[in-house]
Backbone as numpy.savetxt, mean C-alpha at the origin, in Angstrom:
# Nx Ny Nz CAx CAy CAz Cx Cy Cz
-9.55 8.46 3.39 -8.96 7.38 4.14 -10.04 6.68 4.95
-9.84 5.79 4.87 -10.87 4.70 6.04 -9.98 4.17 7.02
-11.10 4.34 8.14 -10.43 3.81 9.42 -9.91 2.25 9.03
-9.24 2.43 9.95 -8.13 1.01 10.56 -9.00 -0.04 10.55
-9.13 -1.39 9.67 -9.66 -2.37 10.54 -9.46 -3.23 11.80
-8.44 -3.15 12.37 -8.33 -3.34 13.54 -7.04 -2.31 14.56
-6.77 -2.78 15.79 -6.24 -2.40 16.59 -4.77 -2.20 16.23
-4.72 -1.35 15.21 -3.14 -0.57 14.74 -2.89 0.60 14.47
-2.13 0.86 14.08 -1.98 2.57 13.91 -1.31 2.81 12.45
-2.25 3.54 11.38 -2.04 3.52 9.70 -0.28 3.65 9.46
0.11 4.43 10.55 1.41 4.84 10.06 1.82 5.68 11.24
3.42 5.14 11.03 3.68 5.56 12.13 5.67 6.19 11.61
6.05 7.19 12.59 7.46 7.62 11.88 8.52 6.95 13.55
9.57 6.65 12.97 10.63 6.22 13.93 11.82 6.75 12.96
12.18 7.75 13.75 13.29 8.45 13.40 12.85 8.57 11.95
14.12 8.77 11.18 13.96 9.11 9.35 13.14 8.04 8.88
12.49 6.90 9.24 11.26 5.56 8.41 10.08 6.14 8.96
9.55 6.07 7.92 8.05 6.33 7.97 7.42 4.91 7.49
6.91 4.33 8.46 6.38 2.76 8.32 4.81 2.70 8.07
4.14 2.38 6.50 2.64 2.64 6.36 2.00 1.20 6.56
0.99 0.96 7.36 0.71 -0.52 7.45 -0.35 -0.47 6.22
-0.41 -2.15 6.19 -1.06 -2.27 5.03 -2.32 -1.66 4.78
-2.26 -1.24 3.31 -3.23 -0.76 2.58 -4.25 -1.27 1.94
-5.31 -1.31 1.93 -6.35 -2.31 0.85 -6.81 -1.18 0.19
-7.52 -1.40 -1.36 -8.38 -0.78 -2.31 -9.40 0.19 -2.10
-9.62 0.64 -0.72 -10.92 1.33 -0.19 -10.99 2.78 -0.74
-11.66 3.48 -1.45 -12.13 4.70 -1.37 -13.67 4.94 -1.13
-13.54 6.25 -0.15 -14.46 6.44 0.19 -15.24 5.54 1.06
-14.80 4.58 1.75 -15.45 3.62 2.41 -15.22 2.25 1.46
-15.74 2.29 0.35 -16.24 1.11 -0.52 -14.74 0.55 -1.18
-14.73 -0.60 -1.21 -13.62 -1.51 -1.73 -13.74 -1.54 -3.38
-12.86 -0.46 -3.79 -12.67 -0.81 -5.26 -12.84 -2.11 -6.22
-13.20 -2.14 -7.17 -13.83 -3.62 -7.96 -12.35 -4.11 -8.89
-11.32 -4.68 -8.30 -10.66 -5.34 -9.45 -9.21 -5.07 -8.64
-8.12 -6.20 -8.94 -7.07 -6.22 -8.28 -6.06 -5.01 -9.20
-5.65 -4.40 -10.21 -5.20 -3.32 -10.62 -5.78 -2.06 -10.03
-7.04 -2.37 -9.40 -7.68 -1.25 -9.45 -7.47 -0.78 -7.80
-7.67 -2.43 -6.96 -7.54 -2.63 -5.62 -5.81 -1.87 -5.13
-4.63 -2.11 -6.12 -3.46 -1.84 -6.47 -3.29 -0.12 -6.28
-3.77 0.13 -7.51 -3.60 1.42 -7.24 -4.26 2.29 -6.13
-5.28 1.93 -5.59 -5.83 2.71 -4.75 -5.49 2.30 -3.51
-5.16 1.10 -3.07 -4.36 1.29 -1.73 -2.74 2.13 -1.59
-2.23 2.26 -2.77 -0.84 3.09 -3.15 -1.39 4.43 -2.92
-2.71 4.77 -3.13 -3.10 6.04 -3.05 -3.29 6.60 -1.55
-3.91 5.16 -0.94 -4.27 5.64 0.07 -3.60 5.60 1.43
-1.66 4.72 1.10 -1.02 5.10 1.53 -0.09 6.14 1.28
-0.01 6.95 0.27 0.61 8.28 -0.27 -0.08 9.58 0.70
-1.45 9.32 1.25 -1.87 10.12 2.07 -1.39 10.10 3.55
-0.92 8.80 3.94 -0.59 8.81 4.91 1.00 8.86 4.98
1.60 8.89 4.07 3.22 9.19 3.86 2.78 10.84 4.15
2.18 11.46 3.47 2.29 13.10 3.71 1.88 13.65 4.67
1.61 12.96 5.31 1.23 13.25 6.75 2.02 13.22 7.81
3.43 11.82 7.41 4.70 12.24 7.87 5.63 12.81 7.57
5.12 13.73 6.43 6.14 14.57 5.95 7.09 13.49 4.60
6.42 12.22 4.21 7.09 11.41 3.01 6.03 11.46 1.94
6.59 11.18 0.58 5.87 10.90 -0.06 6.82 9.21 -0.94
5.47 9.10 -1.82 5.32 7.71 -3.04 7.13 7.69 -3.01
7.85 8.98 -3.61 9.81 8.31 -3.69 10.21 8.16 -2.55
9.69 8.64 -1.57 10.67 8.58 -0.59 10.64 6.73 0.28
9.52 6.08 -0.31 9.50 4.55 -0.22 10.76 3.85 -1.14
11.15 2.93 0.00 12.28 1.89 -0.80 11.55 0.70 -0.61
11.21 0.39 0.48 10.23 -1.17 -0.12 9.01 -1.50 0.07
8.53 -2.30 -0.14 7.14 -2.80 -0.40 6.95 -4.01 -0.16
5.91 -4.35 0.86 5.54 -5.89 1.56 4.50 -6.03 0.53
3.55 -6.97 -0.38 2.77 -6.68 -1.35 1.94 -8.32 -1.07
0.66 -7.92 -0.21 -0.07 -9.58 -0.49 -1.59 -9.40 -1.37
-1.34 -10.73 -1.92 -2.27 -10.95 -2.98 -2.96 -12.45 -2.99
-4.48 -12.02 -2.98 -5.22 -13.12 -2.46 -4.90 -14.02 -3.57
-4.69 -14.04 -4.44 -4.68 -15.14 -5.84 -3.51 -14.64 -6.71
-2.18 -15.28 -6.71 -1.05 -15.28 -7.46 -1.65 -15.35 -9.10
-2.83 -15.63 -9.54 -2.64 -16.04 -11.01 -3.10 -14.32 -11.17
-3.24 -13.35 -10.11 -3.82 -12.27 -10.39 -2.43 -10.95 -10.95
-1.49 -11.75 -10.76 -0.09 -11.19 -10.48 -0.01 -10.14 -11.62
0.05 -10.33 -12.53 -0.13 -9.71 -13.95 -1.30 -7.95 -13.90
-2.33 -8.48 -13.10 -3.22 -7.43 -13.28 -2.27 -6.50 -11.83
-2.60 -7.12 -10.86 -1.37 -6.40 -9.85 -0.47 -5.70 -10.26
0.61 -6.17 -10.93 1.48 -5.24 -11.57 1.11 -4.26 -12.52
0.23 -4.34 -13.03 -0.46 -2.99 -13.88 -1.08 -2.10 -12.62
-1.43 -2.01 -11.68 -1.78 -1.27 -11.01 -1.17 -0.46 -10.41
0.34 -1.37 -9.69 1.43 -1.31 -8.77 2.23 -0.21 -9.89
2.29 -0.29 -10.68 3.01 0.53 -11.89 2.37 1.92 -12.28
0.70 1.48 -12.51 -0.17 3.00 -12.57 0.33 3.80 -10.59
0.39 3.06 -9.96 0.44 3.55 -8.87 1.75 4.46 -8.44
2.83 4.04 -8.59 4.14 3.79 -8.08 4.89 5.28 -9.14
4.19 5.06 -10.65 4.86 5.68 -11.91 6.37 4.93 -12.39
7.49 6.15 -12.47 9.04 5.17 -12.55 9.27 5.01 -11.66
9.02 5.31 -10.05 9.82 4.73 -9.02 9.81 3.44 -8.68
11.12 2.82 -8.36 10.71 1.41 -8.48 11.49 0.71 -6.90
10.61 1.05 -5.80 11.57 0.29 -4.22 11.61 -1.26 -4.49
11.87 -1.53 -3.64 12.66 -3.32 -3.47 11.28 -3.57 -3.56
11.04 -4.92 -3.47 9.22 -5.35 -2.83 9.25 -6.59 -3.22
8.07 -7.05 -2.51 8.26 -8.71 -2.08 6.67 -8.65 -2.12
5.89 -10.14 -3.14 5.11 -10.15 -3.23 5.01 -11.50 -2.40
3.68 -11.39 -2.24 3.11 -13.09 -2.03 2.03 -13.59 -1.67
1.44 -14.93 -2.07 0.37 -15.00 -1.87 -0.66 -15.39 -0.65
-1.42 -15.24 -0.04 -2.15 -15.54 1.06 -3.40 -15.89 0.90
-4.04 -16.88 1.93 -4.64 -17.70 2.02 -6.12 -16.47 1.89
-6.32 -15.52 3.39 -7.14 -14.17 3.13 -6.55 -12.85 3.38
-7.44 -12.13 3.09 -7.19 -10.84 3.57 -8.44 -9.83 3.99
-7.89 -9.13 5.03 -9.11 -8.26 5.55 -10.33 -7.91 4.63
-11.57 -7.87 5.17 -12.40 -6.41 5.01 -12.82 -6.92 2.99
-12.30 -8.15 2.95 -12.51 -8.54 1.56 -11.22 -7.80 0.58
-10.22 -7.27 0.62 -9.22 -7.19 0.19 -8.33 -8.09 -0.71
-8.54 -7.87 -2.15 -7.84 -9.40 -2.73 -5.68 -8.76 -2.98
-6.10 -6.94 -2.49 -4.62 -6.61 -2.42 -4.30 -5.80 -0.94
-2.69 -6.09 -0.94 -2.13 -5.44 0.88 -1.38 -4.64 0.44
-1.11 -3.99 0.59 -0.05 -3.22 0.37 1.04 -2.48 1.50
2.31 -2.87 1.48 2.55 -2.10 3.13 3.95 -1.92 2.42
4.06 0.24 3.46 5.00 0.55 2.84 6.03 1.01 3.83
8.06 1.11 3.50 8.72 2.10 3.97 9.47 2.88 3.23
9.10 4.19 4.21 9.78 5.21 3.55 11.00 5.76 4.36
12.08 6.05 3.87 12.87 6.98 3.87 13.11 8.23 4.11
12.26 9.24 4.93 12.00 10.86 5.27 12.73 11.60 6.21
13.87 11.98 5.95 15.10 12.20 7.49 13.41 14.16 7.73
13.32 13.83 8.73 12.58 15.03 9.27 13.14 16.23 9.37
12.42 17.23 8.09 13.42 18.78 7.79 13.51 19.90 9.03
């Protein structure tokens, strides 16, 4: 996981939601090369922070999803799919002007985790 680029907190639980702020492509520090690729690895690298509140990847119902370039939509969804597998939450894509830290994907998630 890589730190926060700014003044937020990765994830946070309120009652049974586990709320993951957005995710970009980073492993290991370095920003993955390609928006499928940017895709799956911010899904990854909010799945770490779901288990940390005790949620995981199903226990998400939706998905905030920004993408620096809409014509990229196609490769996005191959990622969002390697990422996700069959689970499939609500989600709302769209496009934006930038995004952090060089990020051409966002990813922001909620989950569903009543605390056992």
């Amino acid at each position: 996981m890589s730190k926060p680029l700014g003044p937020y907190t990765p994830a946070v639980r309120a009652g049974d939601l586990v709320v993951v702020s957005g995710q970009g492509g980073v492993k290991d520090g370095v920003l993955v090369d390609g928006v499928a690729a940017q895709a799956r690895q911010a899904i990854a690298n909010a799945e770490v922070l779901l288990a940390e509140h005790g949620a995981q990847l199903t226990d998400v119902f939706k998905t905030m999803c920004f993408l620096l370039d809409m014509s990229t939509f196609g490769d996005f969804n191959e990622g969002y799919l390697a990422g996700f597998g069959d689970h499939r939450p609500a989600r709302s894509t769209v496009g934006v002007s930038e995004l952090p830290g060089g990020f051409r994907v966002e990813i922001e998630m909620w989950a569903h985790a009543p605390k056992q």
